[in-house]
C-alpha positions in Angstrom: 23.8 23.2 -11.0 21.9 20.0 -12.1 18.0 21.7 -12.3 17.2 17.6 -12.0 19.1 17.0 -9.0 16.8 19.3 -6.8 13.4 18.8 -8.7 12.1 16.1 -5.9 12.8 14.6 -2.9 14.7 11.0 -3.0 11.8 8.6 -2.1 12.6 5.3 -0.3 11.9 3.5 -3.7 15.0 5.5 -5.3 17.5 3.7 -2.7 18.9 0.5 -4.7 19.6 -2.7 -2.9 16.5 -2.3 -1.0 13.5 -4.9 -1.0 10.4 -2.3 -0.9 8.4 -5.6 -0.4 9.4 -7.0 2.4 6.8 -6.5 5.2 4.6 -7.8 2.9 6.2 -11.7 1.8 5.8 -13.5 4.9 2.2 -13.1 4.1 2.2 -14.0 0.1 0.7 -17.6 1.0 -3.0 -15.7 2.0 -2.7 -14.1 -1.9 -5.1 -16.7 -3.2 -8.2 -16.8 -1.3 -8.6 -20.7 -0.7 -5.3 -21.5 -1.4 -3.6 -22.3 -4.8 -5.2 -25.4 -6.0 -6.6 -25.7 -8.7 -9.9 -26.3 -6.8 -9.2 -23.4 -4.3 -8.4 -21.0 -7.3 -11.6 -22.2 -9.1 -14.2 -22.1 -5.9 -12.8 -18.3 -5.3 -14.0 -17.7 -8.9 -17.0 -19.0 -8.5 -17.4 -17.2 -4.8 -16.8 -14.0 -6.8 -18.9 -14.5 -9.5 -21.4 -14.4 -7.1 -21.7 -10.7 -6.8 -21.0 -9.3 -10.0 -24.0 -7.7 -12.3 -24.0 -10.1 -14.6 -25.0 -13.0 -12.4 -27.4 -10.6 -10.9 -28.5 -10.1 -14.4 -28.6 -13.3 -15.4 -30.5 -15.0 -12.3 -33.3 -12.3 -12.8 -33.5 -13.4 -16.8 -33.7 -17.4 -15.5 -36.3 -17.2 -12.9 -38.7 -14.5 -15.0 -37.9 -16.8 -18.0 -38.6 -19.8 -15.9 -41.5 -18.3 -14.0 -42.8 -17.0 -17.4 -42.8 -20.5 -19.0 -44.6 -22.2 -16.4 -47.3 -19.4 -15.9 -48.1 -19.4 -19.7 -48.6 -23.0 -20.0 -45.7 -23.6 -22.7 -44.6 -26.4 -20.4 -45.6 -27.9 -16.5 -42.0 -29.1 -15.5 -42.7 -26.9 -12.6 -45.9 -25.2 -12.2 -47.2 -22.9 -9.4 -45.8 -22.5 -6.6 -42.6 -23.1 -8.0 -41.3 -26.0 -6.1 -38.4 -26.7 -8.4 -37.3 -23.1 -8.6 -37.3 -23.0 -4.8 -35.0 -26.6 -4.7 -32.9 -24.6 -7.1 -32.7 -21.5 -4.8 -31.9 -23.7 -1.6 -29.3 -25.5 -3.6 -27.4 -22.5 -4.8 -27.4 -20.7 -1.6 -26.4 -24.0 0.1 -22.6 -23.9 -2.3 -23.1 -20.0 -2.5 -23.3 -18.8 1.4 -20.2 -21.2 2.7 -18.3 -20.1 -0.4 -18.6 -16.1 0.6 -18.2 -16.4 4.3 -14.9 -18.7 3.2 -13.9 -15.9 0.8 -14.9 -13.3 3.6 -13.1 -14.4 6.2 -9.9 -15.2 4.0 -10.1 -11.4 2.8 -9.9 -10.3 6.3 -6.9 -12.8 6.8 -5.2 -11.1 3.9 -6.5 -7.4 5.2 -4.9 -8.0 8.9 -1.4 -8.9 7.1 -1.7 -6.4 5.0 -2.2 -3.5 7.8 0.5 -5.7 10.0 2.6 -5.5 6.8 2.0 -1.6 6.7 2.7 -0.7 10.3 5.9 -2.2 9.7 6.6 -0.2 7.0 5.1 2.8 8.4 7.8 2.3 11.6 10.8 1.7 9.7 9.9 4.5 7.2 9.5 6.4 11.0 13.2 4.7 12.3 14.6 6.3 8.6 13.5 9.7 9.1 14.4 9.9 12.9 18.1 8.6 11.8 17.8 11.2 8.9 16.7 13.9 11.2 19.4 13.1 13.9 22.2 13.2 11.1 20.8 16.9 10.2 20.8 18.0 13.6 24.4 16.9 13.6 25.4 18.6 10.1 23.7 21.9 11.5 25.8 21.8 14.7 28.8 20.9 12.8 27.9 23.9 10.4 27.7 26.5 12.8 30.6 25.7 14.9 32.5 25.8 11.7 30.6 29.7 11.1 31.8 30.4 14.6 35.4 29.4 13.8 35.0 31.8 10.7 33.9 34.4 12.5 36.7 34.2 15.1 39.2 33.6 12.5 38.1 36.8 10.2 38.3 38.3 13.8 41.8 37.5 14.2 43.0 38.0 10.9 41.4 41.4 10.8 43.4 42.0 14.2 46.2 41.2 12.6 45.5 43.0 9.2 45.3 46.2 11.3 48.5 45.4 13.2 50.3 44.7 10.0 49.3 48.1 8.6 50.3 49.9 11.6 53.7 48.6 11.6 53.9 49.4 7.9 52.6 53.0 8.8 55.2 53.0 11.3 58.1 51.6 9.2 57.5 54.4 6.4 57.4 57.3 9.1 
């Protein structure tokens, strides 16, 4: 016997012909956040830019650097209390904020089709193994009314064994 053949069970990804995927592509469109233009893929770029460390980073650098500069007297383009700085805040959390709530409520879009998706799955994966489980019933029935046939046939022929060597006993006598 094949030690390969009964390593692992057969998992719905082994079964050829069949698209693994397809719960899931009636809701490819919500891939890209904003859509696929080029402005859409750029403005979800820039909407995650917004929370990585180096952005983080970076601001703080800007501002102290900014803050620093005007402090020290190396130049007045925007002395204290930082008017500018504040326009510049404002300004960036004007793009920034409708940007993340878009990207937000996009990602739950794509998280909703996603677990829709998934439940589908989930119940024909459930269907499969119901059918599967069904079929075994069937094979174990089907395998012990074919023992019970054994059994009454070794009966019989055991019956008739004996008979056979009794009439043999009785044709040598």
């Amino acid at each position: 016997m094949n030690s390969q053949t009964h390593d692992a069970a057969p998992s719905l990804e082994d079964i050829p012909g069949v698209d693994h995927w397809r719960f899931h592509r009636p809701h490819e469109h919500l891939t890209a956040t904003f859509g696929n233009e080029w402005f859409a893929l750029k403005a979800e770029a820039f909407a995650r830019f917004f929370g990585t460390p180096f952005f983080l980073g970076a601001q703080t650098v800007i501002v102290a650097l900014w803050i620093g500069v005007n402090v020290l007297g190396l130049t007045k383009f925007d002395a204290y209390p930082f008017i500018l700085l504040n326009l510049a805040f404002s300004l960036q959390a004007a793009y920034a904020a409708p940007l993340i709530l878009l990207a937000q409520t996009r990602q739950s879009e794509r998280d909703k089709a996603h677990t829709e998706a998934d439940a589908k799955h989930r119940e024909a994966v459930a269907a499969a193994a119901a059918q599967n489980a069904k079929q075994l019933l069937e094979l174990l029935q089907q395998n012990t009314q074919m023992t019970e046939n054994i059994k009454q046939l070794t009966e019989r022929i055991e019956v008739l064994t004996v008979e056979m060597h009794k009439q043999s006993i009785n044709k040598q006598a």
